[in-house]
Every structure is written in structure tokens, then in C-alpha cells.
N, C-alpha and C positions, 0 to 999 in steps of 0.2 A: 504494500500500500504506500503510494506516496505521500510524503509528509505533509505538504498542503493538504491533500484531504485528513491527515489524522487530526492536525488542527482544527477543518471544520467540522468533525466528531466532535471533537473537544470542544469547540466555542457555541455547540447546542446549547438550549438551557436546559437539557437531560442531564447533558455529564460536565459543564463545567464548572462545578462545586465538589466535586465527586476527588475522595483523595486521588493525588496523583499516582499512586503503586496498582491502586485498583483500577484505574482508566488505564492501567500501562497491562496490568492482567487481562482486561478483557479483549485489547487489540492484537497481546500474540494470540488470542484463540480466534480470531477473526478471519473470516473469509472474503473476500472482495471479487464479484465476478460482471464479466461481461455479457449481458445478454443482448439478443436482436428485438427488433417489434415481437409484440405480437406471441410473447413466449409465459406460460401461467408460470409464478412463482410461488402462491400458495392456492391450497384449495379447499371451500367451505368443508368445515368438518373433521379437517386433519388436524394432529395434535401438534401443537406450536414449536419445534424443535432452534426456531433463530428469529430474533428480532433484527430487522431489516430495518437498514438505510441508505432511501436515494440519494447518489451523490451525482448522479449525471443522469438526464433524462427523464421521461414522465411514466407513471405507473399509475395504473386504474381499479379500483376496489371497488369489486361488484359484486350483490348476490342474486342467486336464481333460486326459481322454486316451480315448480310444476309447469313446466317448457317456458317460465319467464325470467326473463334476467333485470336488472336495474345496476344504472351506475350508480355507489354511493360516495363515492368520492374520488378525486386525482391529485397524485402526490406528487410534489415539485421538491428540488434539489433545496435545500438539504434534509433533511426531514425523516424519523422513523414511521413505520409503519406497525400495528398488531402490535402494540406495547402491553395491552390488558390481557392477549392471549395469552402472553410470554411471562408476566407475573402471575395470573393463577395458575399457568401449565394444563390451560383449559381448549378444547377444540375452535380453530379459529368459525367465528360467524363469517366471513369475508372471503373471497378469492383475491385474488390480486395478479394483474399480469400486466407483461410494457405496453405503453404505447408505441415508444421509438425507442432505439439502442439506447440502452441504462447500463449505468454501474450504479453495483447493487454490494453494498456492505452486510454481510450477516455474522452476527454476534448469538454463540451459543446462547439458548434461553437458558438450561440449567445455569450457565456462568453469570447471566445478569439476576437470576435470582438468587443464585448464591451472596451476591455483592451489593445486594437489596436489604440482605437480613444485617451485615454487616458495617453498610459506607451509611452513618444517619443522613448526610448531606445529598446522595443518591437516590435514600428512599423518599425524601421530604421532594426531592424533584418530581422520580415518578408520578405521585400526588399530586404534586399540582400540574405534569400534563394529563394526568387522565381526569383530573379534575377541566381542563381546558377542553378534552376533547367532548366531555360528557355536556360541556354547556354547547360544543359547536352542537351535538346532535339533537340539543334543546332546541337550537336556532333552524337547525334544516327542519325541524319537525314543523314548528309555528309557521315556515315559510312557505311550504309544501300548502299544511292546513289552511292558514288564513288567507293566503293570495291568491288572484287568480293567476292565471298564465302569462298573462300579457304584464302584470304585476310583478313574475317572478322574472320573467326574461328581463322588462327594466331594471332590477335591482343589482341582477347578473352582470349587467352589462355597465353599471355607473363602479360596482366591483373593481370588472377587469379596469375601465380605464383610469381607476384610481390605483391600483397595483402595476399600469404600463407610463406611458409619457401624461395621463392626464391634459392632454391634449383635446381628446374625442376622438383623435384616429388612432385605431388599435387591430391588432389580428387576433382573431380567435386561436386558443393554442387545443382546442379539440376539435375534431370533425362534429357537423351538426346530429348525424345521428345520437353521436354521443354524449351531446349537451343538453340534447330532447332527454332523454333518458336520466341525465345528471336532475334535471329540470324538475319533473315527473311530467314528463308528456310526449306525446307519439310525434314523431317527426310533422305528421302533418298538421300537429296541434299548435307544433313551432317554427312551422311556414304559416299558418294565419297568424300569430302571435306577430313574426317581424312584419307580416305588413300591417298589423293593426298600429304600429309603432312609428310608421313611415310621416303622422300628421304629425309626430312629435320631436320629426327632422332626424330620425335614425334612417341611415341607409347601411342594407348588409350585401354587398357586393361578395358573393362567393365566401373567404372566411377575414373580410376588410371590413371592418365597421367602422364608420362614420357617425358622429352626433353634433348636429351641429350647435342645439342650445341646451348643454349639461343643465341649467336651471328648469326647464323645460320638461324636463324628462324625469327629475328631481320632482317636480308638482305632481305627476303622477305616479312613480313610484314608492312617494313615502315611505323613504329610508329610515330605520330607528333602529338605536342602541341596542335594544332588545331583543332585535330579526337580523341586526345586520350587524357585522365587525366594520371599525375605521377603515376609510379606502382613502382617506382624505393626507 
């Protein structure tokens, strides 16, 4: 593994409070591998044997259930994924596979729960990201529940281009199919969704978005603390 990446292991706020002997334990046992698109790296059901960290490229967590699938999320650099499997050593809920060529870090679970019981500064981290992530899943839930379509694609979409140049001109970094899906809606639910969006001066040329009055689009998505993280 190259040093630059162990650093950005390290300057997670997972591990870097974490003594330094026990952050240096869990990287010799570390794996770090190269996958192409489009390849599963866990699967709903199976028992969590590695907590995973994207350090290059996009990964997708999705589940299926009786011939249906949903996206529930996409992980971006740098970031772990399946951290609550890997602490109770319980069957992941989640599959996970690339979008595009990743590098993918995996850390024995039995070694991160070994250094759970022992690094206080480690476990008080855990804690509070599964504490972060339990509130994101509060938020995709109210989002899903209270808005409509046209309501969740705006809020989506003042997101991305508050995480890109905040300009209004941004590119989608997933295919539309599987933003519908991220969404909770059928593809063609979010083809009427961007043209009902088009009076409010969004244009989605292919995966280029356009907005031309952010305040505009703002008025009708009503953004709040409660549904949405800062994008600002």
C-alpha cells in the first residue's frame, strides 16, 4: 500500500484518534486490491469477514428481494463501507459492487474488533460513525417518505452542485438508471420528474446539468437540516 493512501486511512475520522501501534496493527493485516467495473465485493447475507475502504473509485450498495433490486447508496473515495457488519460479526444487509475501477482497502473484521475492545479512542469513533450513519438512514427515510419525486430529484440535484463547482453546471457521476433507483423511482418516473423541473430552469442534457436560478429551485425544493446535510 502506498503511503499516501495509509495517511488517508489514517486522517479518516475512524482511525485518526486511534493509538498509533494499533492503526500500524491493523495495516500489516491489510489487503488492498484492484478491481474493474462492475465486479460484487460483498453479498446480502454473507458473514462480514473485512471492513472495506474506497480509496479510488465509486462502489454501489444495493439490496434485492424477490426479483427487485434498489440502490441504497454510492460510496466515494475515501470512505468505509459495512462498518456495523464488521462490529457485531453479523450477516451483511447490503451487497456492494464497482461502478468503475476501484481500489478497494480490506481490513480483517476479527482484527478491527479485536482493537474495538481495546483502543477507547477507536471505539468512541466507531460510535459516532454509526451513530452518523444511522441518522443519514433517518434522513433517506423522511426523504423517500415525505417528498414527492420531483421534490427528491431537486434536493438531489442542489446536493450535487453544492459538493461540485457550485456553479449550476455539474455532471452526474451515476448513470440515470441508477439514480432512479438511488431516488426511489422507475426510470421513467425520473424522465417526467427532469422535465417537470425544466420551468424551474434545470436542463439535463445527457449526464450535464444545468441550473440556471439555484434560488429558484431552492423555492421549490425546500431544503432543511432535518432531510438534508450542508451542501453549502
Amino acid at each position: 500500500m502506498k503511503s499516501s493512501e495509509i495517511q488517508e486511512i489514517r486522517s479518516l475520522e475512524l482511525f485518526s484518534e486511534m493509538e498509533g501501534h494499533n492503526f500500524d496493527r491493523l495495516m500489516r493485516g491489510a489487503y488492498i486490491q484492484n478491481f474493474p467495473p462492475q465486479i460484487e465485493l460483498i453479498t446480502e447475507g454473507e458473514t462480514s469477514d473485512f471492513l472495506h475502504i474506497v480509496v479510488a473509485g465509486n462502489v454501489e450498495l444495493f439490496a434485492a428481494w424477490n426479483r427487485r433490486d434498489t440502490t441504497m447508496a454510492i460510496v466515494r473515495p475515501v470512505s468505509t463501507f459495512i462498518l456495523a457488519a464488521t462490529i457485531k460479526d453479523a450477516p451483511y444487509l447490503m451487497s456492494a459492487r464497482t461502478l468503475e475501477k476501484s481500489r478497494v482497502v480490506l481490513l480483517r473484521s476479527q482484527e478491527v474488533r479485536d482493537i474495538f475492545d481495546i483502543d477507547n479512542a477507536f471505539a468512541r469513533s466507531v460510535v459516532n460513525e454509526l451513530a452518523q450513519c444511522y441518522r443519514a438512514v433517518v434522513k433517506s427515510s423522511k426523504d423517500i417518505k415525505l417528498r414527492t419525486s420531483i421534490e427528491r430529484l431537486a434536493n438531489y440535484l442542489l446536493r450535487q452542485n453544492g459538493y461540485t463547482s457550485g456553479t449550476g453546471e455539474f455532471d452526474l457521476k451515476v448513470e440515470k438508471r441508477l439514480l432512479a433507483s438511488y431516488l426511489g423511482m422507475t426510470p421513467e418516473n425520473l424522465s417526467r420528474a427532469i422535465k417537470s423541473l425544466q420551468p424551474y430552469g434545470v436542463k439535463i442534457d445527457g449526464s450535464h446539468v444545468s441550473i440556471q436560478d439555484i434560488s429558484d429551485l431552492e423555492t421549490l425544493a425546500k431544503p432543511t437540516p432535518s432531510i438534508d446535510d450542508p451542501y453549502h
